[in-house]
N, C-alpha and C positions, 0 to 999 in steps of 0.2 A: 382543632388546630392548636398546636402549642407552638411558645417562644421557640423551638429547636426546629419547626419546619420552616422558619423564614431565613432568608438572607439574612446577611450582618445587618447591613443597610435595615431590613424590616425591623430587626432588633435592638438595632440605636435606636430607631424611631420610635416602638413600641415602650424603653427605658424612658426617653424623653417626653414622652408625654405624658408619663405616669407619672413622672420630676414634674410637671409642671402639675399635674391635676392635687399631689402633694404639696408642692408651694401652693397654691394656689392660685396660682397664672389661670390654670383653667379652671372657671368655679360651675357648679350644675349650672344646666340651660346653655353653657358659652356650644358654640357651632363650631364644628373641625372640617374646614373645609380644604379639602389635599391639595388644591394648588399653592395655597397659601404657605401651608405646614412644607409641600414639598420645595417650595421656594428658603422659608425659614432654615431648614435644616439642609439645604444643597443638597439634594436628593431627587428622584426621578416618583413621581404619583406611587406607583406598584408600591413600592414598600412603606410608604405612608398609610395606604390602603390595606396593606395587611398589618398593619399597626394598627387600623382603627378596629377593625375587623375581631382581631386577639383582644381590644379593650369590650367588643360587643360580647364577647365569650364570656369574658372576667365580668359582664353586668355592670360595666362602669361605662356604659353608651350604649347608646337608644339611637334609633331612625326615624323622625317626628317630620311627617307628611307636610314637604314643601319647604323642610329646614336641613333636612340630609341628619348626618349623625351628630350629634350633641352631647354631652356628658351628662349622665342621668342625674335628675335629680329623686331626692329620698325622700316620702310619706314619714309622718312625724311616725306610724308605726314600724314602718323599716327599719327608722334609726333607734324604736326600740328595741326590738328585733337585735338587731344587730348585737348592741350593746349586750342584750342577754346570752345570746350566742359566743360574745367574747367570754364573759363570765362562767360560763361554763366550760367553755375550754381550756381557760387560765388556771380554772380549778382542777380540771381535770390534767393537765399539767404542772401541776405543782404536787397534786398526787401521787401520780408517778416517778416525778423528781425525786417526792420525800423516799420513795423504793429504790431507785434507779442510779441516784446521784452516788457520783465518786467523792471522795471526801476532797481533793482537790477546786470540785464544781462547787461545789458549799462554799468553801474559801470564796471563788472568784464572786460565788453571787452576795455572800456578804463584802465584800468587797466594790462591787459595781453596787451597791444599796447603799455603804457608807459614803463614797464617793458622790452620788446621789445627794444624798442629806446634806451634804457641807456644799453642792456647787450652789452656782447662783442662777437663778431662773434664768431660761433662753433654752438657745442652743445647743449647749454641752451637757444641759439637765434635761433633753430630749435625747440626745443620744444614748446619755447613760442608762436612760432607760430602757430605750429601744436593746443595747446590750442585755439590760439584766433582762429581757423575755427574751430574747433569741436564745442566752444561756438555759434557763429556767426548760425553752423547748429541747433544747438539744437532750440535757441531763434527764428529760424523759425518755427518751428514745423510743420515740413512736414517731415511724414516718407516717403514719397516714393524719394523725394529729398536727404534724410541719405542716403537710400538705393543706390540710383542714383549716390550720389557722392564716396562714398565707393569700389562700384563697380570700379567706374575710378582712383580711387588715389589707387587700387590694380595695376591695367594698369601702373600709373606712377612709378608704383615702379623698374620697367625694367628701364627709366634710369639714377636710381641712387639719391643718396642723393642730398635734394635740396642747391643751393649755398648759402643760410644760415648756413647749418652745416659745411661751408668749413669758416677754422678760417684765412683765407685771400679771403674774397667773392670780387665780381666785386663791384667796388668803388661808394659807395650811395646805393647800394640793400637794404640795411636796413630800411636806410631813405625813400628810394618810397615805399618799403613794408608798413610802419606805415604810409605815408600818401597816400596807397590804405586803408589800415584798417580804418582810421578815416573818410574815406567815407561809410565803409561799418556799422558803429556800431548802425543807426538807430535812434530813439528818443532820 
């Protein structure tokens, strides 16, 4: 099942609750139980249901006997897993970037990295982040690595906003962040 065989309706729904498992409204263990969600979002059960259904695909909910569906929670090995997983893809997209990239893309990603360096922890030093890897994916130009990676940053999103969007993060995050970026930006 993908997001493109549900209704609109399934598809706000399936958006929204990935918004929340991202804020984290919904954290591992919380219950999604459809009338409620379908009551929340003025909606009819059916596309709630195939909103949990698409999250049970993506491996971000489980069906735990006598609790219905739940948002999974991660084994401290998953979540190293995972992290190595991301490492390896980021490498291997920055690799291709360094081949791939247009001299334009260079620009934007030192660009989106300085801009980086000078905001202030939160919000907008989450975003700019989240920019400079969506760029960094694009100036690869590998759909199956998009594909690859999207898949996994749905995964990370069980736990939780990254320590960039937190406006008191661990002391230098920033700073090693922009100089992992200035390794990854290519030609």
């Amino acid at each position: 099942m993908t997001e493109d065989s549900e209704g609109p309706q399934g598809q706000s729904a399936y958006r929204r609750l990935l918004a929340d498992i991202k804020s984290g409204q919904l954290l591992p263990g919380s219950r999604l139980r459809e009338t409620e969600l379908a009551e929340r979002f003025g909606i009819s059960r059916t596309p709630v249901r195939e909103a949990i259904r698409q999250l049970e695909a993506d491996g971000l909910v489980t069906h735990q006997a006598r609790q219905g569906a739940t948002i999974r929670n991660l084994d401290y090995a998953e979540v190293i897993e995972l992290y190595e997983m991301r490492s390896v893809l980021e490498g291997t997209a920055s690799r291709l970037a360094a081949r791939m990239a247009q001299r334009v893309e260079v620009v934007e990603l030192t660009e989106l990295n300085d801009a980086l360096a000078a905001s202030a922890p939160g919000a907008a030093a989450q975003e700019l982040n989240r920019q400079f890897h969506r760029t960094l994916l694009d100036a690869a130009r590998n759909r199956f690595l998009v594909k690859t990676m999207s898949a996994l940053q749905k995964t990370l999103l069980i736990l939780g906003p990254t320590t960039l969007a937190d406006p008191t993060p661990p002391r230098g995050r920033r700073r090693r962040t922009c100089r992992r970026h200035r390794r990854h930006r290519g030609p």
